[in-house]
N, C-alpha and C positions, 0 to 999 in steps of 0.2 A: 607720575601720578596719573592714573587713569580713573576718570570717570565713567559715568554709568552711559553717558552718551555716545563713547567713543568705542564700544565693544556692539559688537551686530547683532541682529534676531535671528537667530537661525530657528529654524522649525525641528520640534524634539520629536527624533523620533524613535518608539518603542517596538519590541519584538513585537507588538500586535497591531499594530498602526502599519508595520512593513506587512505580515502577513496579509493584512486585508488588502493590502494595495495592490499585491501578486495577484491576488484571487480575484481581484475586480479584474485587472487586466488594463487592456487599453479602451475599455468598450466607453463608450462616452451617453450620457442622456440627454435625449432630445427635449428641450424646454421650448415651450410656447410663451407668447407675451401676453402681456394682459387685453389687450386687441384683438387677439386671437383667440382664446378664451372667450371674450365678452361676444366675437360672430358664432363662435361654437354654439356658445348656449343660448344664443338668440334663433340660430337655424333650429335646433334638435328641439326647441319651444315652438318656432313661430311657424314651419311647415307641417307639422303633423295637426296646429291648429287651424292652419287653409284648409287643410285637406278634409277635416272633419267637420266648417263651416261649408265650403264647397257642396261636402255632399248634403248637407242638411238642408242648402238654398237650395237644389236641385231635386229633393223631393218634397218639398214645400211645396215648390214652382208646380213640377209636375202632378199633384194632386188638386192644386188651385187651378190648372188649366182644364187636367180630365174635369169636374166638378162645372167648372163655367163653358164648358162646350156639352154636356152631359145636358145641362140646363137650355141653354140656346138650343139645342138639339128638339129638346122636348117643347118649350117653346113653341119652335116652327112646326113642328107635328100640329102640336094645339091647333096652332092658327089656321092651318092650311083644313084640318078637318074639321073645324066648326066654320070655316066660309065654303066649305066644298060639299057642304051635305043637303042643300038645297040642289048643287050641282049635277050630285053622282042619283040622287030619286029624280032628279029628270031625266038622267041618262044622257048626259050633252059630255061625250068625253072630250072632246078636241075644247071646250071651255075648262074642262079640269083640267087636263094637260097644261091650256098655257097658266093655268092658275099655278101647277107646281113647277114648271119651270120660272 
């Protein structure tokens, strides 16, 4: 008496089951882990988003600096020509000099 335990599993195989097996070959596919996956999609997300914050802080920056040196600039113009105009109708250059140094 044999039971259903004592007979093995074999794996059934059909004329089309071998065919695809020849034709795959021995080539094997490369599987990633889910670890590996999860730095993939975090890289291909998270550096194109530096990059595109990067350049945005960086022409920010540099508009806020041209802008606040653009200003100072003018500024010190101001200043120097409204305490130097008494100076330059007297004709006293050596006091305008050190007034703009």
């Amino acid at each position: 008496m044999t039971t259903r335990m004592d007979t093995p599993i074999t794996r059934m195989e059909t004329p089309t089951t071998t065919r695809l097996a020849q034709e795959a070959g021995p080539t094997r596919r490369v599987r990633f882990g889910l670890l590996a996956k999860i730095i993939a999609f975090l890289a291909a997300i998270l550096v194109p988003l530096a990059a595109v914050t990067w350049y945005v802080s960086v022409q920010a920056i540099q508009r806020s600096m041209t802008a606040e040196f653009t200003d100072k600039g003018s500024a010190i113009a101001n200043s120097l020509a409204s305490s130097g105009v008494d100076l330059v109708l007297t004709r006293d250059a050596s006091t305008v000099q050190a007034l703009v140094d």
